[in-house]
N, CA, C and O atoms as a Tripos MOL2 file, in Angstrom:
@<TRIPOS>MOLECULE
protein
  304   303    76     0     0
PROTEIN
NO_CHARGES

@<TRIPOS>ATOM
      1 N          19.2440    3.2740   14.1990 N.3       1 UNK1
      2 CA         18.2830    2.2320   13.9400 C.3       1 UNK1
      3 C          17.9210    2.2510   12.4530 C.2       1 UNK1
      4 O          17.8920    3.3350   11.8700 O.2       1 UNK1
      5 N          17.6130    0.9810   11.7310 N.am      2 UNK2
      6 CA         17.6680    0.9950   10.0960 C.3       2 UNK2
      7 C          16.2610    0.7840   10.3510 C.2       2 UNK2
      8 O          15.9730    0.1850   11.3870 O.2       2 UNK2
      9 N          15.2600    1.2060    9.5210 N.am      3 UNK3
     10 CA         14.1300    1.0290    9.4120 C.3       3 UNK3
     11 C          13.8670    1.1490    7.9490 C.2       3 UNK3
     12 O          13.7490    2.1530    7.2460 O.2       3 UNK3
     13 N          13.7830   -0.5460    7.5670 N.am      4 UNK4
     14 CA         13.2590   -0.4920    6.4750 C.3       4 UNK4
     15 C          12.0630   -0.9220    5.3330 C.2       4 UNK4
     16 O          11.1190   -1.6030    5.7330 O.2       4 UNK4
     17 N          12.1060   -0.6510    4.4000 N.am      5 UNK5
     18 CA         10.7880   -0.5830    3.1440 C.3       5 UNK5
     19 C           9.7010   -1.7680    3.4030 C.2       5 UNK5
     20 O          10.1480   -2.8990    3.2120 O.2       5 UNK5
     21 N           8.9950   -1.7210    3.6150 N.am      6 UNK6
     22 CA          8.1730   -2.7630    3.9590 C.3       6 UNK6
     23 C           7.4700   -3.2110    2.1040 C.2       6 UNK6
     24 O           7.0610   -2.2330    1.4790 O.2       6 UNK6
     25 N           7.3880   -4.4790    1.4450 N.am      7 UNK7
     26 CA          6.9110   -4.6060    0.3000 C.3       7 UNK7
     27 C           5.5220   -5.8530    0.6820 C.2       7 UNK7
     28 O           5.3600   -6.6930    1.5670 O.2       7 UNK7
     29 N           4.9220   -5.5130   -0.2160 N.am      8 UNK8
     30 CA          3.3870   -6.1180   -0.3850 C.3       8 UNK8
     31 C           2.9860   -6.0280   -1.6810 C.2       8 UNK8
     32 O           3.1810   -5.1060   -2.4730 O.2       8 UNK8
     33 N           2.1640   -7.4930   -1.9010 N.am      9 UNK9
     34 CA          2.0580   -7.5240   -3.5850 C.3       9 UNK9
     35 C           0.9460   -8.4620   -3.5440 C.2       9 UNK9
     36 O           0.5770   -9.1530   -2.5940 O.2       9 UNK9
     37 N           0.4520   -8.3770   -4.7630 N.am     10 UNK10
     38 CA         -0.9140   -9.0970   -5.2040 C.3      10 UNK10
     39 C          -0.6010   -9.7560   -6.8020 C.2      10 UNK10
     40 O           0.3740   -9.3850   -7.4570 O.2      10 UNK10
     41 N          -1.5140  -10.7080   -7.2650 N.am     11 UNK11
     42 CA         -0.7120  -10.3050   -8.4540 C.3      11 UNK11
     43 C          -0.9430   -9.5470   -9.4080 C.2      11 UNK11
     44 O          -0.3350   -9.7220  -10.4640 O.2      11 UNK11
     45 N          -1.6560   -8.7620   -9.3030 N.am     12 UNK12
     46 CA         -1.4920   -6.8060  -10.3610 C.3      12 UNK12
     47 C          -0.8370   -5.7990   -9.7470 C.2      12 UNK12
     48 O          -0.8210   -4.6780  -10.2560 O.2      12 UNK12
     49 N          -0.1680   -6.0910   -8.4920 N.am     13 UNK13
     50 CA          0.5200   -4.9140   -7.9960 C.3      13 UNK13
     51 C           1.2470   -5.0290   -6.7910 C.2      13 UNK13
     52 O           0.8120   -5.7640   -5.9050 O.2      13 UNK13
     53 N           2.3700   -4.3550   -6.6320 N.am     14 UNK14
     54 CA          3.5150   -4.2700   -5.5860 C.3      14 UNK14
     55 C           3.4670   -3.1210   -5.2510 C.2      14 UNK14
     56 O           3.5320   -2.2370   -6.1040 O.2      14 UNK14
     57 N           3.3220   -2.7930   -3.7300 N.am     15 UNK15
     58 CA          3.2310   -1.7530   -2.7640 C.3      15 UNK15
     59 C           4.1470   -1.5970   -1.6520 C.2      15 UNK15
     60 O           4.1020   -2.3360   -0.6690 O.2      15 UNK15
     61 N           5.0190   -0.6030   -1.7920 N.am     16 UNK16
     62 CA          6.2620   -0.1410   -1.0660 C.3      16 UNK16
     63 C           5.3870    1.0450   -0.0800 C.2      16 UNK16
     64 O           4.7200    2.0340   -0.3860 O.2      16 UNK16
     65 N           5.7180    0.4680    1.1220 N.am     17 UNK17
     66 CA          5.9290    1.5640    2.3320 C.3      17 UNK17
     67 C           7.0470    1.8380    2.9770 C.2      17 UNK17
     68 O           7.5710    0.9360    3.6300 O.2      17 UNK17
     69 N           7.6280    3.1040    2.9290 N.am     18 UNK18
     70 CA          8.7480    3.6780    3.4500 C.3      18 UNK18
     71 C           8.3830    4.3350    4.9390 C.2      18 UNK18
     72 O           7.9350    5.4810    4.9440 O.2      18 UNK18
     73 N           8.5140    3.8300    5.8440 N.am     19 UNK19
     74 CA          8.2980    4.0690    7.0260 C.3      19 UNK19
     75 C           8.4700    5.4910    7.7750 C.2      19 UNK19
     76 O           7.6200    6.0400    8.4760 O.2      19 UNK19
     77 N          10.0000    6.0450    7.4110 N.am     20 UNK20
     78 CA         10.5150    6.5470    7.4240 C.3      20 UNK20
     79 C           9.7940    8.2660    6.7580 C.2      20 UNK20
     80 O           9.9580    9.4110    7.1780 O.2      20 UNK20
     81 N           9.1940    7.8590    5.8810 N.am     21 UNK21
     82 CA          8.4640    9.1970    5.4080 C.3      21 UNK21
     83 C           7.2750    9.1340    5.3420 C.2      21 UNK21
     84 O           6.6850    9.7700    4.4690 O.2      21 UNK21
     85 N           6.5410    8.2770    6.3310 N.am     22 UNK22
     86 CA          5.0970    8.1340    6.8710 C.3      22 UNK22
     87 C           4.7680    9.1070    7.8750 C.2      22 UNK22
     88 O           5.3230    9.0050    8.9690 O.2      22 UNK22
     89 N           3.8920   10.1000    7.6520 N.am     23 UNK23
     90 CA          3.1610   11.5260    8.3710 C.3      23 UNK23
     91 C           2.2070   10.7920    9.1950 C.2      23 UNK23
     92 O           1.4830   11.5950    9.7840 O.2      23 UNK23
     93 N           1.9200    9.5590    9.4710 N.am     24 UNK24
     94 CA          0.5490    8.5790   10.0770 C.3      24 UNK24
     95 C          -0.2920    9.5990   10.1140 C.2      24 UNK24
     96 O          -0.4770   10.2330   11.1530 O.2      24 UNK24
     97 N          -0.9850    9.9150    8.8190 N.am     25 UNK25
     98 CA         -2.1400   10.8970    9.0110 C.3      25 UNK25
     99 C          -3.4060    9.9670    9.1320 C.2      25 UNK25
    100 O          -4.4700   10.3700    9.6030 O.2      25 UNK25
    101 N          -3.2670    9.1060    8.8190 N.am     26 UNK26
    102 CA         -4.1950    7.8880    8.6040 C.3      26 UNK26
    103 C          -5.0720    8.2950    7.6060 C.2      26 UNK26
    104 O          -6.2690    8.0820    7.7950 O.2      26 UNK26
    105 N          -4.8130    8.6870    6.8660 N.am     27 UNK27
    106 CA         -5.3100    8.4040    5.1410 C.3      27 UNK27
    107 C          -5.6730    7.3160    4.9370 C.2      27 UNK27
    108 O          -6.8430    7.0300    5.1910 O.2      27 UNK27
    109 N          -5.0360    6.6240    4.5600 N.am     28 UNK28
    110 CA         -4.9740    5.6260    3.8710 C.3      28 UNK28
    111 C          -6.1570    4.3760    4.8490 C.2      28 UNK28
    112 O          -7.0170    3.6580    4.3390 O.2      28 UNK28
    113 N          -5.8690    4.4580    6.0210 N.am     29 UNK29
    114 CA         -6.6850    3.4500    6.4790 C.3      29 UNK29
    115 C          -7.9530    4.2610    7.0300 C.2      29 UNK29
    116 O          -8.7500    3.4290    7.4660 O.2      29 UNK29
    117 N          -8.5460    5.8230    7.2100 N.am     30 UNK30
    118 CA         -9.3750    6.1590    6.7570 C.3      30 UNK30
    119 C         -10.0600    5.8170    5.7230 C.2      30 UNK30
    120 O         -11.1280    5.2360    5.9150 O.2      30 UNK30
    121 N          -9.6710    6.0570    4.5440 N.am     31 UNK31
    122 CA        -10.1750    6.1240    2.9410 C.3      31 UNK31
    123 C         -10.8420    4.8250    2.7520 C.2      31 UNK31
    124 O         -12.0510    4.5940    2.7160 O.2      31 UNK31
    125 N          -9.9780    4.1240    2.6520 N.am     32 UNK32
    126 CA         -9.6720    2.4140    2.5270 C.3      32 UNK32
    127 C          -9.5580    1.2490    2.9840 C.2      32 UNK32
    128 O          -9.0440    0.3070    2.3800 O.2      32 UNK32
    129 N         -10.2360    1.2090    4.5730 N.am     33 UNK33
    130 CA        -10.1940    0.4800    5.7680 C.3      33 UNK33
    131 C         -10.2390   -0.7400    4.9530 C.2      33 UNK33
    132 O          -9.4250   -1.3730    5.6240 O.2      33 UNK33
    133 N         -10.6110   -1.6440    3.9080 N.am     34 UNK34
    134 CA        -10.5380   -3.0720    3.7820 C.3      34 UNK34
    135 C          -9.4740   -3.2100    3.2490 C.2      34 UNK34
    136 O          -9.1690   -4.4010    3.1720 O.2      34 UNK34
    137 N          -8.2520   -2.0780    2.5540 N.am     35 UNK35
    138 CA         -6.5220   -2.4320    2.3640 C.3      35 UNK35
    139 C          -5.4450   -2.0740    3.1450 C.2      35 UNK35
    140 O          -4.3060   -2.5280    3.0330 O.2      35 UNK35
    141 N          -5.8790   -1.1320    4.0530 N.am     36 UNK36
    142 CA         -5.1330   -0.5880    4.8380 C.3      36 UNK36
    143 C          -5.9790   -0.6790    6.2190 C.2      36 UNK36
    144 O          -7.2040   -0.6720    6.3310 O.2      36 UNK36
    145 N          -4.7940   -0.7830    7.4570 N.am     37 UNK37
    146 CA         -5.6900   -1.0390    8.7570 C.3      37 UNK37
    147 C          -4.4820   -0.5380    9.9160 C.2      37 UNK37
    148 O          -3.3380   -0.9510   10.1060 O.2      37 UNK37
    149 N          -5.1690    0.3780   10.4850 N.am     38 UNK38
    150 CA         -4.2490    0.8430   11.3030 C.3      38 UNK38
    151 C          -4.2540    0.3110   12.9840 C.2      38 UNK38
    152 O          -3.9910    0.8930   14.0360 O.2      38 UNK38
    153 N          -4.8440   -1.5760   12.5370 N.am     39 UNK39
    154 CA         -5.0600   -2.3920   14.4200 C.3      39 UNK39
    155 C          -5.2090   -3.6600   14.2660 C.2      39 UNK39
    156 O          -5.7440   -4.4280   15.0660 O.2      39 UNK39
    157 N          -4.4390   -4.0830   12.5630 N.am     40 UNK40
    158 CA         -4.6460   -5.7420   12.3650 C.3      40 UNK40
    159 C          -3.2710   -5.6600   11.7600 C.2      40 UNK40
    160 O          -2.8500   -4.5460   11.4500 O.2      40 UNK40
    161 N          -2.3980   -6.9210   11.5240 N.am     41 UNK41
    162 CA         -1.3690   -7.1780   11.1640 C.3      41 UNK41
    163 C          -1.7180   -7.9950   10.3570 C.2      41 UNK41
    164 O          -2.5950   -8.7580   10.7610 O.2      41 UNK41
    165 N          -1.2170   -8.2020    8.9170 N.am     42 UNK42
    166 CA         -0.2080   -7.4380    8.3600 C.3      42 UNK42
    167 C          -1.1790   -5.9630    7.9150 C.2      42 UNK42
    168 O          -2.3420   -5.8710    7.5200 O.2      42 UNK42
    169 N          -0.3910   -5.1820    8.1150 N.am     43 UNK43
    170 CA         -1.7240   -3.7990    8.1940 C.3      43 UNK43
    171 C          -2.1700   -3.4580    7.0120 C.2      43 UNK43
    172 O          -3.2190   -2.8210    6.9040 O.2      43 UNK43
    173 N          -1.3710   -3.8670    5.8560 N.am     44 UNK44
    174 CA         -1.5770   -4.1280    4.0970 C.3      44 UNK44
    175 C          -2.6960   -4.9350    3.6590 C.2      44 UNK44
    176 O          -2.2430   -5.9800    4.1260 O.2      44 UNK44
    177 N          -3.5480   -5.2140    3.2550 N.am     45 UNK45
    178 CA         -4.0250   -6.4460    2.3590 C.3      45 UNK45
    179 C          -4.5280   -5.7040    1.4330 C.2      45 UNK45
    180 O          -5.3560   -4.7940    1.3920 O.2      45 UNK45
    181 N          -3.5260   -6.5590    0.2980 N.am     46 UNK46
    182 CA         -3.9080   -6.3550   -1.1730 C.3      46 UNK46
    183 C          -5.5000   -6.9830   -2.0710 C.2      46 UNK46
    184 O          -6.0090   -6.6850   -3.1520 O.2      46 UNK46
    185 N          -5.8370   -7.8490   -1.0900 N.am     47 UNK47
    186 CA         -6.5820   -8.9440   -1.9960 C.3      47 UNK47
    187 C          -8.4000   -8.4860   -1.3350 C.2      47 UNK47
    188 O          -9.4280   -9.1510   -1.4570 O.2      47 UNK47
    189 N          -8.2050   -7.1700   -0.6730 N.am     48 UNK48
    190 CA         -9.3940   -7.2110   -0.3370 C.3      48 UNK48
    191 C          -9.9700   -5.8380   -0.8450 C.2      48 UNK48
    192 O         -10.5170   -5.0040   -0.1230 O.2      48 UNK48
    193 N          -9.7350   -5.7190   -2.3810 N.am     49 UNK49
    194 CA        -10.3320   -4.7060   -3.0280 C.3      49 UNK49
    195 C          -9.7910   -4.7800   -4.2510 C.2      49 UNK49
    196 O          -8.9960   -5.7000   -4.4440 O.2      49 UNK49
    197 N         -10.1010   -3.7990   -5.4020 N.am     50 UNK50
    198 CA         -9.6540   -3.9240   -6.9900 C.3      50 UNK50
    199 C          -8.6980   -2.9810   -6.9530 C.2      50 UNK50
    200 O          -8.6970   -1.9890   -6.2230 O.2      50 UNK50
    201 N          -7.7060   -3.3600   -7.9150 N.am     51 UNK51
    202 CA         -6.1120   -2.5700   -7.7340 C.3      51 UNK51
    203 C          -6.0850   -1.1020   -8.0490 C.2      51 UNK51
    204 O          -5.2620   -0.3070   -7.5960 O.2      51 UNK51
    205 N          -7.3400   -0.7470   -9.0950 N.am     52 UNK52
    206 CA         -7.5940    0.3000   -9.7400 C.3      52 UNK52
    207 C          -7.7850    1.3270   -8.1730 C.2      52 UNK52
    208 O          -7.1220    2.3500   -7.9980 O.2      52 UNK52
    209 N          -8.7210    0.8420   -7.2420 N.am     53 UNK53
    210 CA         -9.2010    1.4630   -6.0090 C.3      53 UNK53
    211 C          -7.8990    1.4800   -5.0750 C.2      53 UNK53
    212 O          -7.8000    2.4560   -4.3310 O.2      53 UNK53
    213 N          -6.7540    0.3800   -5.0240 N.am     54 UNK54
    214 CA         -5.4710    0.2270   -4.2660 C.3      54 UNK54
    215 C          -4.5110    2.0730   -4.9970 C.2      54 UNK54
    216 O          -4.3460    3.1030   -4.3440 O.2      54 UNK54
    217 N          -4.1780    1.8600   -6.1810 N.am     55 UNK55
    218 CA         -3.6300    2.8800   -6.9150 C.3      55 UNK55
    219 C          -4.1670    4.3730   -6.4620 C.2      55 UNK55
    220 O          -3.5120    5.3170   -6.0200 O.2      55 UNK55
    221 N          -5.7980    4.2490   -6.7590 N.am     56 UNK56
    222 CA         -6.0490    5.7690   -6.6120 C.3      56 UNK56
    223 C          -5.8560    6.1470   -4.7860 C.2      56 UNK56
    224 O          -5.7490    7.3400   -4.5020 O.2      56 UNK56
    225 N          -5.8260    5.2460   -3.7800 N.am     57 UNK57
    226 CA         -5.0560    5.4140   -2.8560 C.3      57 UNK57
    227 C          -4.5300    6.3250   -2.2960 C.2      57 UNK57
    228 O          -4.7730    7.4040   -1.7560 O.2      57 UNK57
    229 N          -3.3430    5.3110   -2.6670 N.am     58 UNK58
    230 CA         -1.9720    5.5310   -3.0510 C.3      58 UNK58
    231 C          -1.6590    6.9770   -3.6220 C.2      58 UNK58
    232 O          -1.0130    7.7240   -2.8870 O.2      58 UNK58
    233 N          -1.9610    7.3290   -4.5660 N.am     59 UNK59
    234 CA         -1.9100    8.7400   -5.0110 C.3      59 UNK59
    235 C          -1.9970    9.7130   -4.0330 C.2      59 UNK59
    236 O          -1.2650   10.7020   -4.0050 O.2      59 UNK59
    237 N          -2.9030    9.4580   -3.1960 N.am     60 UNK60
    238 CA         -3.6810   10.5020   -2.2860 C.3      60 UNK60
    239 C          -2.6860   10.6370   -0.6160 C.2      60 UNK60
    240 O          -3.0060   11.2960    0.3740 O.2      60 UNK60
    241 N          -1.2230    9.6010   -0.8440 N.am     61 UNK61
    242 CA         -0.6830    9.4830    0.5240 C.3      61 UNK61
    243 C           0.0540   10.8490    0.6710 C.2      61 UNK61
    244 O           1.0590   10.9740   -0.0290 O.2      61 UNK61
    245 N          -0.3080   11.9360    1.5100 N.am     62 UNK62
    246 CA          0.3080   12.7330    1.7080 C.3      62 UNK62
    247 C           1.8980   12.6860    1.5610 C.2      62 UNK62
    248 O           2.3950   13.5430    0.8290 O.2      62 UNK62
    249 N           2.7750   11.7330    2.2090 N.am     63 UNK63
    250 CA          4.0230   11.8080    2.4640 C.3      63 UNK63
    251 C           4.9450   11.1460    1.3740 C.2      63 UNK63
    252 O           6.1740   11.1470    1.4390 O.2      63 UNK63
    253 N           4.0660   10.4780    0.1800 N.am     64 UNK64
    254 CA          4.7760    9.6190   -0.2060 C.3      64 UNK64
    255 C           5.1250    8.1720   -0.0490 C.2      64 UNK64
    256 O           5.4840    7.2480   -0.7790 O.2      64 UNK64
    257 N           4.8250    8.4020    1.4090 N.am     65 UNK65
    258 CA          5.5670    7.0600    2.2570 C.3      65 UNK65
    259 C           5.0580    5.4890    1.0500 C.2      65 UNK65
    260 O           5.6020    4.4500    0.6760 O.2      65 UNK65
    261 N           4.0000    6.0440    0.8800 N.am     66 UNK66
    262 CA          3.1970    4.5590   -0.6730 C.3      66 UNK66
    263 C           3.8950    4.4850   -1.4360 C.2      66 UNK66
    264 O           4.6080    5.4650   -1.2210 O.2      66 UNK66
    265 N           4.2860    3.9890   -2.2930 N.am     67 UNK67
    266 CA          4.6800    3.9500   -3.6110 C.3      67 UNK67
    267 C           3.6520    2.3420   -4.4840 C.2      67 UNK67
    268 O           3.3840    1.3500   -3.8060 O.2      67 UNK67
    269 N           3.3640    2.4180   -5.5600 N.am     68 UNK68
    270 CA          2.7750    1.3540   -5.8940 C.3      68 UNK68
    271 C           3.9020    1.0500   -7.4030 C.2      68 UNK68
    272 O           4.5640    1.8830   -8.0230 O.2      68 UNK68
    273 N           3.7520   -0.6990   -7.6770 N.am     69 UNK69
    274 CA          4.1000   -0.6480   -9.4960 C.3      69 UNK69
    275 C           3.0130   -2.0410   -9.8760 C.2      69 UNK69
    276 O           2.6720   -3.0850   -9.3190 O.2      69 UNK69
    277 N           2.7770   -1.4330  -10.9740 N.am     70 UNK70
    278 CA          2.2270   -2.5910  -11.4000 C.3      70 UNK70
    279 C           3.1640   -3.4250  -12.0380 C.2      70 UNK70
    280 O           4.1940   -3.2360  -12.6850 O.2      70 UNK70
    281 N           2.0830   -5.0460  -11.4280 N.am     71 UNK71
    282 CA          3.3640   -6.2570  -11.6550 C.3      71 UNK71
    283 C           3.0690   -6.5350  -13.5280 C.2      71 UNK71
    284 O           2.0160   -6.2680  -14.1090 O.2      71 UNK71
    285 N           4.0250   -6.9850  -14.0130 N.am     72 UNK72
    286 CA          4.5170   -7.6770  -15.6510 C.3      72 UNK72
    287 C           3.1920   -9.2000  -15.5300 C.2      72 UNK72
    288 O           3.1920  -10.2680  -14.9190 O.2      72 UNK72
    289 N           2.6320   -8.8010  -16.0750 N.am     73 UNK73
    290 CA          1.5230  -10.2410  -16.3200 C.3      73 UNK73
    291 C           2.3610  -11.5430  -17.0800 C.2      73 UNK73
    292 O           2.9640  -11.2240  -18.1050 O.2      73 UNK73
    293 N           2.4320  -12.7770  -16.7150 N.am     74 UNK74
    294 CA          3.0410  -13.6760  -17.2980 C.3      74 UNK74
    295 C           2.4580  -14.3760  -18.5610 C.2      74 UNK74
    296 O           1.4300  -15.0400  -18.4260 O.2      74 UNK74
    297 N           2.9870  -14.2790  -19.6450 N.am     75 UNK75
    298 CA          2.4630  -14.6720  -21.0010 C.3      75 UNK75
    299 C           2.7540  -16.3020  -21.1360 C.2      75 UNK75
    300 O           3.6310  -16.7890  -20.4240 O.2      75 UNK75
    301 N           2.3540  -16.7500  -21.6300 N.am     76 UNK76
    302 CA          2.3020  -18.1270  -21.7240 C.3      76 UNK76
    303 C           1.9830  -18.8330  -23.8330 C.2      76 UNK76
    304 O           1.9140  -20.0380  -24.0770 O.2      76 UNK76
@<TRIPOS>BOND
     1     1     2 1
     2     2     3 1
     3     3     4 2
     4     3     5 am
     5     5     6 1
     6     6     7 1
     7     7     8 2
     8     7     9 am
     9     9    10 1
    10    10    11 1
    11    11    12 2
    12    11    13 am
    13    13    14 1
    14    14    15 1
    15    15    16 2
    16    15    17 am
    17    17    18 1
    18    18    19 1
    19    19    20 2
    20    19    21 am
    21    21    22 1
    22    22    23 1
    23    23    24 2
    24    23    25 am
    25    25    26 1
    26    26    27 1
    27    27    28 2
    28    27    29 am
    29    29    30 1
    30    30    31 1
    31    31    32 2
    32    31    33 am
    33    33    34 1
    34    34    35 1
    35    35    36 2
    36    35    37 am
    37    37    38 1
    38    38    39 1
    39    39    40 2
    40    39    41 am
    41    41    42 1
    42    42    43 1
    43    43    44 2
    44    43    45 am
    45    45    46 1
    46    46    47 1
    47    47    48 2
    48    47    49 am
    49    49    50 1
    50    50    51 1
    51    51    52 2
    52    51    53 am
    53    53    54 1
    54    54    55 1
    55    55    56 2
    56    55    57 am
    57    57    58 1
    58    58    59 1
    59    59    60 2
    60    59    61 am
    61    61    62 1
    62    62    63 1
    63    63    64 2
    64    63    65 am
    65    65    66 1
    66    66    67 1
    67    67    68 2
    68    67    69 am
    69    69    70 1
    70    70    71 1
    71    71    72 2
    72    71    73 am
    73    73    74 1
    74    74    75 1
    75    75    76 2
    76    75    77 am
    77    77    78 1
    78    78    79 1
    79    79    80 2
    80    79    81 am
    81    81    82 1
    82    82    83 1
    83    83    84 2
    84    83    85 am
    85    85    86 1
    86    86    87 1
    87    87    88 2
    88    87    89 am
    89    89    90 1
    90    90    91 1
    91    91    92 2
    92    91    93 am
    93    93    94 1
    94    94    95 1
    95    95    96 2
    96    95    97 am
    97    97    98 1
    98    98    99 1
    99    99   100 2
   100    99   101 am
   101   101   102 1
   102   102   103 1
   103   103   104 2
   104   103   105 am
   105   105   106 1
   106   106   107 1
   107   107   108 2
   108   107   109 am
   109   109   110 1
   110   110   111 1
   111   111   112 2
   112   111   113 am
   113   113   114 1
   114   114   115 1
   115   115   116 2
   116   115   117 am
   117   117   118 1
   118   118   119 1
   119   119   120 2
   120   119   121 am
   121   121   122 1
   122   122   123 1
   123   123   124 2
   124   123   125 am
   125   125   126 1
   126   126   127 1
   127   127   128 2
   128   127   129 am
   129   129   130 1
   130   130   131 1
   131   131   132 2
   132   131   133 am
   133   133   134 1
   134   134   135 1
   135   135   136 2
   136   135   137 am
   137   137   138 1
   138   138   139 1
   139   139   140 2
   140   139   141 am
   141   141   142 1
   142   142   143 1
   143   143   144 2
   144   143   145 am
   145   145   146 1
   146   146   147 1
   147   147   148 2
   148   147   149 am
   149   149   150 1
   150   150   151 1
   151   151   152 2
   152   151   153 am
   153   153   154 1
   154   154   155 1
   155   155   156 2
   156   155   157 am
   157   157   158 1
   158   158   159 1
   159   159   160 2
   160   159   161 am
   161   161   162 1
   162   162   163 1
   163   163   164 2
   164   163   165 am
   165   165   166 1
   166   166   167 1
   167   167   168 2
   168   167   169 am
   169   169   170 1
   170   170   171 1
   171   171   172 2
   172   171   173 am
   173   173   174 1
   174   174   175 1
   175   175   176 2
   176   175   177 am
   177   177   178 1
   178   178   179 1
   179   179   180 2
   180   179   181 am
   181   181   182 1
   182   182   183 1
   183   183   184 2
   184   183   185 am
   185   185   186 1
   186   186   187 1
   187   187   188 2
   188   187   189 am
   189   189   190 1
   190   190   191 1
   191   191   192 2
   192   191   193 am
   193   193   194 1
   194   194   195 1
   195   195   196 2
   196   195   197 am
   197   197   198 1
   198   198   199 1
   199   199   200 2
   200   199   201 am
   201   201   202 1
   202   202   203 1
   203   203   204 2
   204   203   205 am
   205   205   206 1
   206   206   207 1
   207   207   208 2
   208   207   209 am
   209   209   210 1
   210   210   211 1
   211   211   212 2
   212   211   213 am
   213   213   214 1
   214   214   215 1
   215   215   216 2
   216   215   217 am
   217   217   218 1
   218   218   219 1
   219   219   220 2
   220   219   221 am
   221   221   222 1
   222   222   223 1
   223   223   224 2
   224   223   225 am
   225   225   226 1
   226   226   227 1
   227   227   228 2
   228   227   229 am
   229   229   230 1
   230   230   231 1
   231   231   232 2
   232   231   233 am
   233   233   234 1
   234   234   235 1
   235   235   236 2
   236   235   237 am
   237   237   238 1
   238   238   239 1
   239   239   240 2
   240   239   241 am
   241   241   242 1
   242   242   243 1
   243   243   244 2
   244   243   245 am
   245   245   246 1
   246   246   247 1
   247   247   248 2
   248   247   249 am
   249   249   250 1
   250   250   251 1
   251   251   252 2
   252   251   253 am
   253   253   254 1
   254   254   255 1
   255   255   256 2
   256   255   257 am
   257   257   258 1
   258   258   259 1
   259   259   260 2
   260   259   261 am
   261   261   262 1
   262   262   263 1
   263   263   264 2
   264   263   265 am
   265   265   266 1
   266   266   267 1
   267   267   268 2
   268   267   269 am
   269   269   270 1
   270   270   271 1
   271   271   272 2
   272   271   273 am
   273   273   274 1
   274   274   275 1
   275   275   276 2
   276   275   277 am
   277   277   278 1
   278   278   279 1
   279   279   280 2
   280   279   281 am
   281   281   282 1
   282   282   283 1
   283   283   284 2
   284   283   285 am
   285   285   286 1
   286   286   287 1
   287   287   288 2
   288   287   289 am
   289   289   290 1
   290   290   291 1
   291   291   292 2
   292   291   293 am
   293   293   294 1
   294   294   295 1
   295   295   296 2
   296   295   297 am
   297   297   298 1
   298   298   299 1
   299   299   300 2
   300   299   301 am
   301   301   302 1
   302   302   303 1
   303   303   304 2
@<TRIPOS>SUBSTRUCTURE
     1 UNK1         2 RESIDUE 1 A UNK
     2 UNK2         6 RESIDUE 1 A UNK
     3 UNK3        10 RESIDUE 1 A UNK
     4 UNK4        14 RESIDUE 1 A UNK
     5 UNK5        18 RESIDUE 1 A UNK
     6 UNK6        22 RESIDUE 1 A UNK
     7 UNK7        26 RESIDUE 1 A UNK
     8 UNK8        30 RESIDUE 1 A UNK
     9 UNK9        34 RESIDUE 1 A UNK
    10 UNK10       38 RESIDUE 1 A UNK
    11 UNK11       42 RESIDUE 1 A UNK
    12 UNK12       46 RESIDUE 1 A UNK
    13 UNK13       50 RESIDUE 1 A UNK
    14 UNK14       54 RESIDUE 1 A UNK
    15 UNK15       58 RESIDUE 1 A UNK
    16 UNK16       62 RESIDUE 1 A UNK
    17 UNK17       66 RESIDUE 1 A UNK
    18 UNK18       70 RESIDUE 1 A UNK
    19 UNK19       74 RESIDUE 1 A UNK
    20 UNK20       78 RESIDUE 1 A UNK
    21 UNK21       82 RESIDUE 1 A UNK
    22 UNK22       86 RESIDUE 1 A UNK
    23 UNK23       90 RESIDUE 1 A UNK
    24 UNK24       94 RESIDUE 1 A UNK
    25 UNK25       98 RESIDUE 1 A UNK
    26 UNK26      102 RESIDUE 1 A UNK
    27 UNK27      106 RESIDUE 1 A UNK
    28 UNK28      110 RESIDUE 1 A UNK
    29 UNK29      114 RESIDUE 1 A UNK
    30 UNK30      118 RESIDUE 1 A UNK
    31 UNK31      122 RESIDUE 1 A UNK
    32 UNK32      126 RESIDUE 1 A UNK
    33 UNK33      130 RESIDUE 1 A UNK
    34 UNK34      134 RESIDUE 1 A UNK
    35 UNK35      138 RESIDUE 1 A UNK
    36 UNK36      142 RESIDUE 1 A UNK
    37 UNK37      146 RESIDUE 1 A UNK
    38 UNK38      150 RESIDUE 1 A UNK
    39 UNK39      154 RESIDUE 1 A UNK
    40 UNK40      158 RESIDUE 1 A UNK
    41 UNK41      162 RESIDUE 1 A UNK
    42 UNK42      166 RESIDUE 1 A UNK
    43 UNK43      170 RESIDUE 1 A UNK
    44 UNK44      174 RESIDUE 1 A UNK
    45 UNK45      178 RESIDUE 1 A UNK
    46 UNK46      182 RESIDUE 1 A UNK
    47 UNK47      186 RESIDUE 1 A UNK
    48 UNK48      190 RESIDUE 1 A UNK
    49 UNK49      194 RESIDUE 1 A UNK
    50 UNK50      198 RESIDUE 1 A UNK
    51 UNK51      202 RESIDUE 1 A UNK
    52 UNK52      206 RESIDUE 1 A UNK
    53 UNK53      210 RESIDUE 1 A UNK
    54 UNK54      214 RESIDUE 1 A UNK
    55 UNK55      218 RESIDUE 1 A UNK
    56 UNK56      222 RESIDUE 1 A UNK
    57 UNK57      226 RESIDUE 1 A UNK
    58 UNK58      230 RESIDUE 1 A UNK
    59 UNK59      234 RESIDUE 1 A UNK
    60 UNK60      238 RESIDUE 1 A UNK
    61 UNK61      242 RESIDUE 1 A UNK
    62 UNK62      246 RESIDUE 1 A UNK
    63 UNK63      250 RESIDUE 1 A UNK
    64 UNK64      254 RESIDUE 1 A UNK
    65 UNK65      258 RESIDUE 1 A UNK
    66 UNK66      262 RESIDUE 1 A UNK
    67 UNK67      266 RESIDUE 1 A UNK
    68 UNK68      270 RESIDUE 1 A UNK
    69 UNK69      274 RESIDUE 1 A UNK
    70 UNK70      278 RESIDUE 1 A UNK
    71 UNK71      282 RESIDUE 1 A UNK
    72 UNK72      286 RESIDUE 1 A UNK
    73 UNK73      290 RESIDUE 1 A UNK
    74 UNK74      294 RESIDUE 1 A UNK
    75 UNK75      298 RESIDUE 1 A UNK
    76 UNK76      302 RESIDUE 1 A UNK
């Protein structure tokens, strides 16, 4: 069975979950219940907090399974 990268983005930031090396310790939707939700679909939302608070996260995912990048701002 292929199980793959799930991506989510806002526009200051793109968030990779690797399924595959998710420990479901529930971190993340502990910590952070208004970006992460472990009983609503899509279980991600980027837009319901500041990216700075999305990032420090992220840092804290035991497994890795997070990865974040910040997106290239468009110049005009």
């Amino acid at each position: 069975m292929n199980i793959e990268y799930k991506t989510f983005k806002n526009k200051e930031v793109t968030v990779t979950y690797d399924p595959r090396k998710c420990e479901l310790s529930g971190t993340c939707s502990k910590e952070l219940s208004d970006v992460f939700s472990d009983s609503i679909i899509p279980w991600v939302n980027l837009e319901n907090t500041e990216t700075e608070k999305i990032i420090k996260q992220i840092k804290k995912c035991p497994s890795g399974a997070l990865k974040f990048r910040l997106r290239e701002k468009a110049t005009y």
